[in-house]
C-alpha positions as CSV (number, residue, x, y, z in Angstrom):
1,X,191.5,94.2,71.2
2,X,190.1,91.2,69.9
3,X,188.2,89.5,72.7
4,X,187.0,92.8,73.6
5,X,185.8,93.2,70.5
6,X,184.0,89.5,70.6
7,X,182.7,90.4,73.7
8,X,181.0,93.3,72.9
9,X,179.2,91.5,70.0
10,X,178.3,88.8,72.2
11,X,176.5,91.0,75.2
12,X,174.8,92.9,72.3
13,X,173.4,89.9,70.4
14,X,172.3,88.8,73.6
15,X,170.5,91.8,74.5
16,X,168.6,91.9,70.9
17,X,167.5,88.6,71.4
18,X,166.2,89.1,74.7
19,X,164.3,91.6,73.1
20,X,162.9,89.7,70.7
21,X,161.4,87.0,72.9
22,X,160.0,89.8,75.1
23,X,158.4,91.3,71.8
24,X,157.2,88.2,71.4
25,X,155.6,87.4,74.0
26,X,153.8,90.4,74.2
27,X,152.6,89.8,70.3
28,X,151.4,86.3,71.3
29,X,149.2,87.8,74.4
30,X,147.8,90.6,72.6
31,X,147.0,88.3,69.8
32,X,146.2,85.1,71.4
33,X,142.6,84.6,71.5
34,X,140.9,81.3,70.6
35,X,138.3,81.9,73.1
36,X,136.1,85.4,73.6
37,X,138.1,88.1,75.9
38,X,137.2,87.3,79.7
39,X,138.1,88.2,83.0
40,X,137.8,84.7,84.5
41,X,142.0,84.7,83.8
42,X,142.7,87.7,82.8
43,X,144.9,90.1,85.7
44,X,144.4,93.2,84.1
45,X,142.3,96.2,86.1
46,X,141.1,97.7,83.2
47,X,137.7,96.2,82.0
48,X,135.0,97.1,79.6
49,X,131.8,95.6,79.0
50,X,129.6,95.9,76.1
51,X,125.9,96.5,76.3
52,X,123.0,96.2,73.6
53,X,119.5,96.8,74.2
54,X,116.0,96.4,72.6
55,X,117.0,92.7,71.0
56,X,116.7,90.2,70.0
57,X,115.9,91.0,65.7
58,X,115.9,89.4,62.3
59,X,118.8,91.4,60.9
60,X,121.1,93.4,63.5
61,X,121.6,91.7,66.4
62,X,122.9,88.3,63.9
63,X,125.5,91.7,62.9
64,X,126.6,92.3,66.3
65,X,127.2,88.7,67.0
66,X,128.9,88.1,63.9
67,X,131.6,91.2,64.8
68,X,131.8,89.8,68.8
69,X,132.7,86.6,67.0
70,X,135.3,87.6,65.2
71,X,136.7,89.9,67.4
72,X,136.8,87.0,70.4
73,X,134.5,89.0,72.3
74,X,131.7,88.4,75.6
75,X,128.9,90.8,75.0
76,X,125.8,91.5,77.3
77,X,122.4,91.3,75.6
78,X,119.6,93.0,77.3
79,X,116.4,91.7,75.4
80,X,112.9,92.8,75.6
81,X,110.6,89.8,76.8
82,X,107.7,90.1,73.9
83,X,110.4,89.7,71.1
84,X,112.0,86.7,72.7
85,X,110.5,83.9,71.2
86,X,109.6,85.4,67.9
87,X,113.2,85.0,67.1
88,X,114.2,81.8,69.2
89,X,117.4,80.8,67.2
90,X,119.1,84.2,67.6
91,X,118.6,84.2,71.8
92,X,119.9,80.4,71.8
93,X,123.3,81.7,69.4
94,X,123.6,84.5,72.2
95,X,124.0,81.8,74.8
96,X,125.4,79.1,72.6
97,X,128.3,81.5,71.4
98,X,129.3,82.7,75.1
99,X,127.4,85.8,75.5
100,X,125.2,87.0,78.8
101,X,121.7,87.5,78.5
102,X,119.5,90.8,80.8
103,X,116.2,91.4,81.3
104,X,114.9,94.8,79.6
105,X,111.3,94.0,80.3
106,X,108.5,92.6,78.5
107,X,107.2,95.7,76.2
108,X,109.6,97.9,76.8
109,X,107.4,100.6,79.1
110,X,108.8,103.3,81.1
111,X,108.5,101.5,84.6
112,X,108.2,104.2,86.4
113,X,104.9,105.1,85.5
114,X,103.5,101.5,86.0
115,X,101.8,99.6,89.6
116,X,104.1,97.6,91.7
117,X,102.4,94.9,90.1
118,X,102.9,95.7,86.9
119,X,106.2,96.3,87.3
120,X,106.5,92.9,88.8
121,X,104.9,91.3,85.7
122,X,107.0,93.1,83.2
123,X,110.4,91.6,84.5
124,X,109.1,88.0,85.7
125,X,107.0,87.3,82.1
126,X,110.6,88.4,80.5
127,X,112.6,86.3,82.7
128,X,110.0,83.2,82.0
129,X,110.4,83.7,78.3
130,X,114.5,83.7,78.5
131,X,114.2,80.7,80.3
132,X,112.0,78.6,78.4
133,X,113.9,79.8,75.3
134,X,117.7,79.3,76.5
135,X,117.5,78.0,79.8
136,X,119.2,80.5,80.9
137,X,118.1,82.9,83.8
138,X,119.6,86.0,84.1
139,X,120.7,87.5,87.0
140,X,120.6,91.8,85.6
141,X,117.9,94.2,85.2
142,X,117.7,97.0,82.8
143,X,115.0,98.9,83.5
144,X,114.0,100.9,79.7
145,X,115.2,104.0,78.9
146,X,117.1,104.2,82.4
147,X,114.1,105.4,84.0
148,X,114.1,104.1,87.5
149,X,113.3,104.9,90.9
150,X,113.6,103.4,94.5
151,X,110.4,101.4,94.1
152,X,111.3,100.1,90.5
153,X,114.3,99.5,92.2
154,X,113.3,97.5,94.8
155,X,111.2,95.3,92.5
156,X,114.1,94.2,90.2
157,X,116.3,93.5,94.0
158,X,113.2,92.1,94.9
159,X,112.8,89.9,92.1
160,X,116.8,88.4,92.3
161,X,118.2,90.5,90.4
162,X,120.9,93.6,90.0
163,X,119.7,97.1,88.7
164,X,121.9,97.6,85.2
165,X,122.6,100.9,84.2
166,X,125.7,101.8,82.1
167,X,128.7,104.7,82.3
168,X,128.8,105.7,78.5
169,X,125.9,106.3,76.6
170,X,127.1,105.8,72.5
171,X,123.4,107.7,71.9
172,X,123.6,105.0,68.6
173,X,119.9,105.2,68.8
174,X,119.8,108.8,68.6
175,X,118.6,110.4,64.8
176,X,121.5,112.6,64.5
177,X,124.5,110.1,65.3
178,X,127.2,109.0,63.7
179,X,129.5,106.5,63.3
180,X,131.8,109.2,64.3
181,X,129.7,110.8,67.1
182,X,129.6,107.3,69.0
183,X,133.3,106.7,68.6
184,X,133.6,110.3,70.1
185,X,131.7,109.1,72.8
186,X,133.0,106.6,73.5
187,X,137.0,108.0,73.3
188,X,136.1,110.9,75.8
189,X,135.0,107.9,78.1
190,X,137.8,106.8,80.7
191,X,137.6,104.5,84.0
192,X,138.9,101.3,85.0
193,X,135.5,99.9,85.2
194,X,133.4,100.8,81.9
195,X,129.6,99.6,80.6
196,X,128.5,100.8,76.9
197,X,125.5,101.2,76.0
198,X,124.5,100.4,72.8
199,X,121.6,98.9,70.1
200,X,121.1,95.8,68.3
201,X,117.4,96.0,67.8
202,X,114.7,98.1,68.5
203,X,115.1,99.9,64.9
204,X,117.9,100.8,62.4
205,X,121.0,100.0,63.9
206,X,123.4,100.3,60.8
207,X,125.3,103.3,62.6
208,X,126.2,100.4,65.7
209,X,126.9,97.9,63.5
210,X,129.5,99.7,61.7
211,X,130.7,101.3,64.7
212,X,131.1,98.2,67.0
213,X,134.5,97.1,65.3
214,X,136.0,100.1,65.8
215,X,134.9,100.6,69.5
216,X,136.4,96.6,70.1
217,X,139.8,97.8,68.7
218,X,140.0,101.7,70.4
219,X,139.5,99.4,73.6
220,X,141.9,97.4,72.9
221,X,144.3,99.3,72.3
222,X,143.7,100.9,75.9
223,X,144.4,97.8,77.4
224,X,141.1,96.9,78.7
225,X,139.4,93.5,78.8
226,X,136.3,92.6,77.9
227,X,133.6,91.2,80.4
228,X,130.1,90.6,80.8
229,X,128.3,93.3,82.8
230,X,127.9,90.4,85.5
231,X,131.7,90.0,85.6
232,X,132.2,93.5,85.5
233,X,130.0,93.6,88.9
234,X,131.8,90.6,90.5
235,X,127.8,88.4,89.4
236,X,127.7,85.2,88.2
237,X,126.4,85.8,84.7
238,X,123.9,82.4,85.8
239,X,123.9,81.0,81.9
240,X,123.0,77.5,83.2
241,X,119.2,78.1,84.0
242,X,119.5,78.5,87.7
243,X,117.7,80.6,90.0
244,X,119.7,83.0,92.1
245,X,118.5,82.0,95.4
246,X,117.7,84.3,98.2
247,X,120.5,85.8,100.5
248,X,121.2,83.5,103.8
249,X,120.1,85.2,106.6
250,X,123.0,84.2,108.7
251,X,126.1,82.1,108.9
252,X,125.8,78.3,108.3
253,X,124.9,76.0,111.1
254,X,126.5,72.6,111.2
255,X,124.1,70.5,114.1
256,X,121.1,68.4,112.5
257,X,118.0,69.0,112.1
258,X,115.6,67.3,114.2
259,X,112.2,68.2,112.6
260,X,111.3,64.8,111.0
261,X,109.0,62.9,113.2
262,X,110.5,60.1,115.3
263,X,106.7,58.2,114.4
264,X,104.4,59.1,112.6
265,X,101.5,56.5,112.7
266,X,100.6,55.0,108.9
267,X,101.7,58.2,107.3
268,X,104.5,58.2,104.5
269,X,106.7,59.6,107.4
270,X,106.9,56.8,109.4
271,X,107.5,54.2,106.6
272,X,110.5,56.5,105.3
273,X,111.6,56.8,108.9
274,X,115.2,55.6,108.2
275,X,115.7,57.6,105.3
276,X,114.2,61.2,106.7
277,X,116.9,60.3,109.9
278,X,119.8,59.9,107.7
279,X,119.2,62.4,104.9
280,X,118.6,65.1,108.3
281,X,122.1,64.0,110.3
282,X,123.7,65.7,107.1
283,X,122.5,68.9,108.7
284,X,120.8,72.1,107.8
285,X,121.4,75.8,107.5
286,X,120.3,77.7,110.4
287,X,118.4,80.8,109.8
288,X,117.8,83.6,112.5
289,X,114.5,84.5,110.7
290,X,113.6,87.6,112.5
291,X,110.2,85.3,113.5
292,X,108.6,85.7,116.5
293,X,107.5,82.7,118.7
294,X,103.8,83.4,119.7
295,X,101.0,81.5,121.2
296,X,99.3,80.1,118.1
297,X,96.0,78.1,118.2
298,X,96.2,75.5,114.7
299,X,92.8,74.0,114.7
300,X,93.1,71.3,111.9
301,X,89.7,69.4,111.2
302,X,88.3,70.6,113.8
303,X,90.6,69.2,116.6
304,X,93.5,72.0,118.4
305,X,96.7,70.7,117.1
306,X,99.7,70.3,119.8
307,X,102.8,71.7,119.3
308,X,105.4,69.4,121.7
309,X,108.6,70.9,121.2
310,X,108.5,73.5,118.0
311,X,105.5,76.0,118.0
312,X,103.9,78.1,115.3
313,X,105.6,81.1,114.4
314,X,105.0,84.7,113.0
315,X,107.7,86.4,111.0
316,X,108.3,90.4,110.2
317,X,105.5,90.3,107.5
318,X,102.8,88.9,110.1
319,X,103.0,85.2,108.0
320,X,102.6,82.4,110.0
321,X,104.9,79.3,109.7
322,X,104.6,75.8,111.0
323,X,107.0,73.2,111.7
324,X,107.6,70.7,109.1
325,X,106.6,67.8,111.3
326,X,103.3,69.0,111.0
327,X,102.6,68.2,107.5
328,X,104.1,64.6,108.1
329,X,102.1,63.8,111.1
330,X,98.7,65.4,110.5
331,X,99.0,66.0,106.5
332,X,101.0,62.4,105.5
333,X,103.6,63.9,103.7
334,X,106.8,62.5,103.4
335,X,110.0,64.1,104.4
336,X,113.6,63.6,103.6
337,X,116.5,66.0,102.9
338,X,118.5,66.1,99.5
339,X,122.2,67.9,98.5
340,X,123.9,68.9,101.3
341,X,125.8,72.6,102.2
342,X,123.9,75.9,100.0
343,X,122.4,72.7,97.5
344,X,120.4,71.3,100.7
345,X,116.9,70.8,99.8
346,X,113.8,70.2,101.6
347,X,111.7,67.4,100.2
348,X,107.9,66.8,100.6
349,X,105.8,64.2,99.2
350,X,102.4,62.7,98.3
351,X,100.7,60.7,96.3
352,X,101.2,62.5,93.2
353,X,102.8,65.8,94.9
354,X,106.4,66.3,94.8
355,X,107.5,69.1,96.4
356,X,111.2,70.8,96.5
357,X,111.8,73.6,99.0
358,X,114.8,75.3,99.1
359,X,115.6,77.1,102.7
360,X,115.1,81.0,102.3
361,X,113.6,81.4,99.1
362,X,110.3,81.6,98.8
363,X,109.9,80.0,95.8
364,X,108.3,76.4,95.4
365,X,108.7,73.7,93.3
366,X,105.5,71.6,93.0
367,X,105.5,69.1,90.4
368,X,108.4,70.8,88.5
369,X,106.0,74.2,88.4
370,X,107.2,77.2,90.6
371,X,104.4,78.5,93.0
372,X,105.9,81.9,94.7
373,X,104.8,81.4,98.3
374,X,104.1,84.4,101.0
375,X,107.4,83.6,103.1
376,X,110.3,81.6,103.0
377,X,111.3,78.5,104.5
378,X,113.6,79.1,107.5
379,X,115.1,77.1,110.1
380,X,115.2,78.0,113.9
381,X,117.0,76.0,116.7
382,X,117.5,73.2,114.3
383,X,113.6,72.7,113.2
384,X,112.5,73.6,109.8
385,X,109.5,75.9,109.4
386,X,107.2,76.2,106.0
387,X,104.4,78.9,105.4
388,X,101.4,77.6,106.6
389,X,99.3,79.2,103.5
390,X,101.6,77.4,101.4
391,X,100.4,74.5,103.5
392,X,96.3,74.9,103.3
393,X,97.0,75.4,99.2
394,X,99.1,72.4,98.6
395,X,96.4,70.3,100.7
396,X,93.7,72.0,99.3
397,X,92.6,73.3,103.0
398,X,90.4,76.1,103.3
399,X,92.5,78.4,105.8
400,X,91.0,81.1,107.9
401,X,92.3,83.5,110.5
402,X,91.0,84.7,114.0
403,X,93.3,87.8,115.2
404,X,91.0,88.1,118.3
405,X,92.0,84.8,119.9
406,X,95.1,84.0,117.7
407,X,93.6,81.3,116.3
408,X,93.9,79.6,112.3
409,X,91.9,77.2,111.3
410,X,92.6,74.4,108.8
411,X,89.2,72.7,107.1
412,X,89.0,70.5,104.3
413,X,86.9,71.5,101.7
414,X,83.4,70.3,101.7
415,X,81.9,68.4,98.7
416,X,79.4,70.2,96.6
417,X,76.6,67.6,97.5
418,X,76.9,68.8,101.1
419,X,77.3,72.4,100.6
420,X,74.0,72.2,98.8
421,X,72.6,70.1,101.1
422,X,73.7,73.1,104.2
423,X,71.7,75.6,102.0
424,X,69.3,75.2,99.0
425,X,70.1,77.0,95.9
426,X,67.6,79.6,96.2
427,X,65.2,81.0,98.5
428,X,61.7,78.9,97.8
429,X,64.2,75.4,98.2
430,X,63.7,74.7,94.4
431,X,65.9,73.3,91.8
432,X,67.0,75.1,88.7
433,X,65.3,73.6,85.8
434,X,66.6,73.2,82.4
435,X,65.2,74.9,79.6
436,X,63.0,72.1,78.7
437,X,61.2,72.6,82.0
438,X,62.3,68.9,83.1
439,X,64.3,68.5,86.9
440,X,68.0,69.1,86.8
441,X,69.5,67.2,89.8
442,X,72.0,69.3,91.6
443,X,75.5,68.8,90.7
444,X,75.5,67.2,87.1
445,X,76.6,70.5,85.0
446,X,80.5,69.1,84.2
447,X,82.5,71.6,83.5
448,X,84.5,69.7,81.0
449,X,81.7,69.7,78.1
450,X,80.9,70.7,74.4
451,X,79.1,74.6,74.5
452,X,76.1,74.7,75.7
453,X,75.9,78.0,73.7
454,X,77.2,80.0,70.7
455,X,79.2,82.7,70.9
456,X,76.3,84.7,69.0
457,X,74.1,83.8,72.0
458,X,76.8,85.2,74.3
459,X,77.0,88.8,73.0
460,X,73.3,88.9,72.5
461,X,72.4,87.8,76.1
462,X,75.6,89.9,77.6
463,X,74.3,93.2,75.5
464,X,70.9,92.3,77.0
465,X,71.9,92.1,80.3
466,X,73.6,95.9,79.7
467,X,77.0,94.3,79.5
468,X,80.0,97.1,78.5
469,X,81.4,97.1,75.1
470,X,84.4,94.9,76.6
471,X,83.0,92.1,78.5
472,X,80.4,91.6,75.0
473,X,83.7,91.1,73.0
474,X,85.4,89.3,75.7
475,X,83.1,86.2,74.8
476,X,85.1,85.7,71.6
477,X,88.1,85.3,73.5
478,X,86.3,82.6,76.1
479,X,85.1,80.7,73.2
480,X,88.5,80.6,71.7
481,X,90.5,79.4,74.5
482,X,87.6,77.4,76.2
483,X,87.2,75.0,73.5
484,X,91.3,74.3,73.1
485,X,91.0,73.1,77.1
486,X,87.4,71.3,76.8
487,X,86.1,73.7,79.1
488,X,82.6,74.4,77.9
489,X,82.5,78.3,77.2
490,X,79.3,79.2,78.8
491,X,81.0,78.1,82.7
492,X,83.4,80.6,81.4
493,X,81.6,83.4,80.2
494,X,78.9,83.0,82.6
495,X,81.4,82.8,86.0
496,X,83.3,86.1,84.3
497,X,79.6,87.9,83.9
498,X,78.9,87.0,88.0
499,X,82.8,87.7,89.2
500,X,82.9,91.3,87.0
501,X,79.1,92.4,87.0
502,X,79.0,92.1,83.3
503,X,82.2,94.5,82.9
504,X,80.7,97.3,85.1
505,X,82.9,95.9,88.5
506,X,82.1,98.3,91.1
507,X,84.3,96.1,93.5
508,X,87.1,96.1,94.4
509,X,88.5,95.4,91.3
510,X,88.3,97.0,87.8
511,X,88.9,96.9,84.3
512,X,92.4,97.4,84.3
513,X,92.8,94.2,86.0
514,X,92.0,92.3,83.0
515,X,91.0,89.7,85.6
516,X,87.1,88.3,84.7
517,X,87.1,85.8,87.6
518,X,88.6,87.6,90.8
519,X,91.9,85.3,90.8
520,X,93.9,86.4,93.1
521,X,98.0,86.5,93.1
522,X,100.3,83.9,94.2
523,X,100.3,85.4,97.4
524,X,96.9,85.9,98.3
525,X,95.1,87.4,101.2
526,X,91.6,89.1,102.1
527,X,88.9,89.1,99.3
528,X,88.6,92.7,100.1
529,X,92.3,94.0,99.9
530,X,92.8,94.4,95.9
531,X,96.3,93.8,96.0
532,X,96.0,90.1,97.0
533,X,94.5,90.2,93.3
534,X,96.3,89.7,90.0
535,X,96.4,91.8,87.7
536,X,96.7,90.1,84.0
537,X,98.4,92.1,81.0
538,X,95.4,91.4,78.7
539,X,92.4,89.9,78.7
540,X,93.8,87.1,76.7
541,X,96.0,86.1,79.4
542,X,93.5,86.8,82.2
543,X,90.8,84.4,80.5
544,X,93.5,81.9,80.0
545,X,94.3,81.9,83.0
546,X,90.6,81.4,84.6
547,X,90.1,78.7,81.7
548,X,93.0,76.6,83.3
549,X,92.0,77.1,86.9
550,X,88.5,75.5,86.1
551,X,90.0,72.8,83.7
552,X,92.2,72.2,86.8
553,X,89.4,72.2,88.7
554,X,87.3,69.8,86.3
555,X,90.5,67.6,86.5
556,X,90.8,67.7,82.5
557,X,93.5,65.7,80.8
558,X,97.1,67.3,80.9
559,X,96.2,69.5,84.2
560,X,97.9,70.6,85.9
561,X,100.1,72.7,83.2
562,X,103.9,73.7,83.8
563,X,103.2,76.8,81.8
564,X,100.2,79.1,82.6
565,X,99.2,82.3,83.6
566,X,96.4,80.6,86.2
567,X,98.7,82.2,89.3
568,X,97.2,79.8,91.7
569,X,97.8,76.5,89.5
570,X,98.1,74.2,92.4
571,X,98.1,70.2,91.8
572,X,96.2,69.9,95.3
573,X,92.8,71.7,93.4
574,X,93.2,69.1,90.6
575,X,89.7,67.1,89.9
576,X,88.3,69.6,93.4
577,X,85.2,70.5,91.9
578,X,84.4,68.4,88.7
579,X,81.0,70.2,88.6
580,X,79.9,73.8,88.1
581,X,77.7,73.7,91.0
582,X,80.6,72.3,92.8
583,X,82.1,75.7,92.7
584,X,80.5,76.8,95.5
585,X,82.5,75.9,98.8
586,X,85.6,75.7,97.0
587,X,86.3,78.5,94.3
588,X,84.1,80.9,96.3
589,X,83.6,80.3,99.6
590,X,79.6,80.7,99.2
591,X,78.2,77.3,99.5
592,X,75.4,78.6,96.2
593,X,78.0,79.9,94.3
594,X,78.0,77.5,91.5
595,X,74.3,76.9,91.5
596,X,74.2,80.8,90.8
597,X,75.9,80.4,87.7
598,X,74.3,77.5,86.5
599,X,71.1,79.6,86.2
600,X,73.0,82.3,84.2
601,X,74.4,79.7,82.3
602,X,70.6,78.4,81.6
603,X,69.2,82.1,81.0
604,X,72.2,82.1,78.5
605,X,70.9,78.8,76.2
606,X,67.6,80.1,76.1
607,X,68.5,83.5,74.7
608,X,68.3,83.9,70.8
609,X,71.6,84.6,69.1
């Protein structure tokens, strides 16, 4: 009976210790933990992410990131764009300490009651302030209050990123909730796939702040993991800065790209020959562009350009493209290809113009400043193609289109001395005088120059003129941001009168624009289509952003800017019209433009303020 006996005991001790490294085990996983709960590892189908809106704040979000930090936890922050950078140290400890940033817009406006435009400007001023703050760029939407619709929608796709709506609604920002309501809520939730929606700005949040550990350990306890919303939607959560670049259009291509000039006489092309040959035998991406090859007339200078081997083509949208070889044969740039696979870039130089290009997106890099651009870059049958607007801005080309005989025409711009000389500045061939009655030489009012006015002279000539109540009061925002670029006010004031009729409009534009030169948006078009025009959220912004176009313009120190609300901020216009009366031709197409102002900007001085 006595080995039995041993051997029982010996089978059962084994069997409790087996246990008890099983037990554990499990202890050790449940409790391990040195780094926030992720899915990157993690097996487990359940997962859970937690969502807070209306940051970031002084006092509550700090709360929530405190709990998340010691509770080893990824959270997603949705923040509202206006409030970013009054609390800067709070968005860079979201990033610093693991969490994912969202966009919730820049004022926090239903969207569905704003323009396309609008809308537009809510998310990409948001997503400008996030990265400038962090550099970080997020990849998720939240449109406020959930209120969404196809079009809203398909501005936020449009835009790069994913819609973000939640599953469980805590209703923590509700008046009558609880800290027991919410953890209701949240226990009658199930789903292997879960987002919460919750607060940590926007207004008292005391209720989610006390709530938050409790919801971290019910879930817990249910086995689920904590993600970011991006993880929980199989998106990267883009933390380092980058731009989510367009969808390829098809599969990759592997052959070269033969689009760089074999010879290119005395143009950048030609002495970086060996390069551009080498840099393209890495090869390209391929792009069936859904373009259209059609018989296209270029007329550059004046002289029909000749298309060998690649033509012009026309895409979906009716934007024309051009093969890259153009702008190193006829333009001088120089062309060479950088990265290779999804990081391949196009890259276009001169003199001081560096250009990055990045096939189908259709944003620019000029100068380290993005430019949106009308169409992407594509690649067809191994050439490379670029958007030939995109073309006439960076060159500074005046661009015009003849649907009748296919035709575009590339022109440089004329200077000012003989625009005037094609047409005088007014009807009886005479030249604007100053106010002491003395000849004024056409062509010698700088822009860049101490006020030739006061303020006080403004309103009182503006109210004179039957200005409206706005445009009066606009002058103390011209003098205010005039002066900071050297611009002198009066160019300002007095272009803004012209452009806007002294506030009354009647064009195509109007007030809600906030737009007192007629800028229009990165993608342009007709001077009659109001929709090529931008529309600024105040008239603070829509001044700055005239002020900088003219300093650019005037070719003031410091120009062009990385960070402006001038849509249009091209380094090609820089030192293009250092004059007022050099205006005409080139800011407006009408060669008397500038002289036009000039003689508002005389009336102006002489009125008593």
């Amino acid at each position: 009976m006595k080995p039995r006996y041993h051997l029982c005991r010996l089978i059962v001790t084994t069997v409790m210790i087996f246990l008890l490294v099983i037990s554990a085990g499990t202890g050790y996983s449940a409790a391990a933990g040195s780094k926030p709960d992720s899915s990157s590892g993690n097996k487990a189908n359940k997962m859970v992410a937690l969502t807070f809106d209306d940051g970031p704040d002084k006092t509550y979000t700090g709360k929530v990131l405190d709990i998340l930090r010691d509770k080893k936890v990824k959270g997603t922050f949705f923040v509202v764009g206006n409030r970013v950078k009054q609390y800067p140290d709070v968005m860079k400890r979201i990033v610093k300490e693991g969490h994912a940033l969202g966009n919730h817009s820049w004022s926090h406006t239903e969207l569905t009651k704003l323009g396309k435009e609008k809308v537009r400007q809510e998310i990409v001023k948001t997503d400008k302030a996030i990265r400038e703050t962090t550099g970080s760029a997020p990849t998720m939407m939240r449109p406020p209050y959930g209120a969404t619709s196809g079009r809203v929608k398909g501005e936020i796709q449009a835009l790069g990123h994913a819609e973000a709506l939640w599953t469980v609604d805590t209703r923590d920002w509700a008046a009558g909730s609880s800290v027991a309501s919410i953890l209701k809520t949240v226990k009658s939730s199930s789903g292997n796939k879960i987002t919460v929606l919750m607060h940590s700005g926007g207004g008292k949040r005391d209720k989610t702040v006390k709530a938050l550990p409790q919801i971290i350990d019910y879930y817990r306890s249910q086995g689920y993991t904590f993600v970011t919303m991006a993880e929980l939607n199989g998106l990267a959560d883009n933390l380092d800065g980058s731009t989510p670049a367009a969808a390829p259009d098809t599969a990759k291509q592997t052959a070269p790209s033969k689009d760089v000039p074999s010879k290119a006489a005395n143009s950048p092309a030609a002495q970086n020959k060996d390069k551009e040959t080498a840099a393209n035998a890495d090869g390209s991406n391929n792009r069936n562009s859904g373009t259209e090859e059609r018989n296209i007339h270029l007329i550059y200078d004046g002289t029909e350009v000749e298309f060998s081997d690649a033509k012009p083509h026309v895409d979906e949208n009716s934007r024309i493209l051009v093969p890259v070889r153009f702008m190193a044969e006829s333009l001088g740039f120089g062309v060479k290809w950088e990265g290779s696979g999804d990081q391949k870039h196009l890259i276009l130089w001169k003199d001081n113009t560096h250009v990055d290009l990045k096939i189908g997106d259709k944003v620019a890099v000029v100068n380290e400043a993005q430019i949106q651009m009308d169409t992407s870059v594509i690649i067809i049958k191994e050439k490379t193609y670029v958007p030939l607007r995109f073309v006439s801005e960076l060159a500074g080309m005046d661009m015009t289109w003849n649907s009748a005989d296919s035709t575009v025409t590339l022109s440089s711009k004329k200077p000012a001395e003989e625009i005037i000389d094609e047409k005088p500045a007014d009807e009886n061939n005479e030249k604007p005088e100053n106010d002491n009655g003395d000849e004024r030489t056409v062509g010698d009012t700088y822009i860049l120059s101490a006020p030739r006015a006061t303020v006080q002279q403004a309103k009182a000539w503006a109210s004179a003129k039957g200005a409206t109540e706005v445009f009066i009061n606009l002058a103390d925002i011209v003098w205010e941001e005039a002066l900071k670029a050297g611009v002198d006010p009066t160019v300002v004031y007095c272009q803004a009168a012209k452009e806007t009729g002294f506030g009354k409009f009647g064009g195509i534009l109007d007030e809600t624009f906030n737009n007192p030169a007629g800028l229009k948006n990165q993608t342009g078009g007709s001077d009659t289509d109001h929709t090529a025009h931008q529309r600024f959220f105040s008239w603070e912004e829509g001044v700055q952003a005239q002020v900088d176009h003219l300093a650019l313009y005037a070719g003031a120190p410091g120009y062009p800017k990385l960070d402006t609300p001038d849509p249009r901020h091209f380094p090609a216009l820089q030192g293009k019209a250092v004059t007022v009366e050099a205006l005409g031709g080139s800011w407006a197409s009408v060669p008397t433009y500038g002289v036009e102002i000039v003689k508002m900007m005389l009336e102006l001085a002489q009125t008593n303020g």
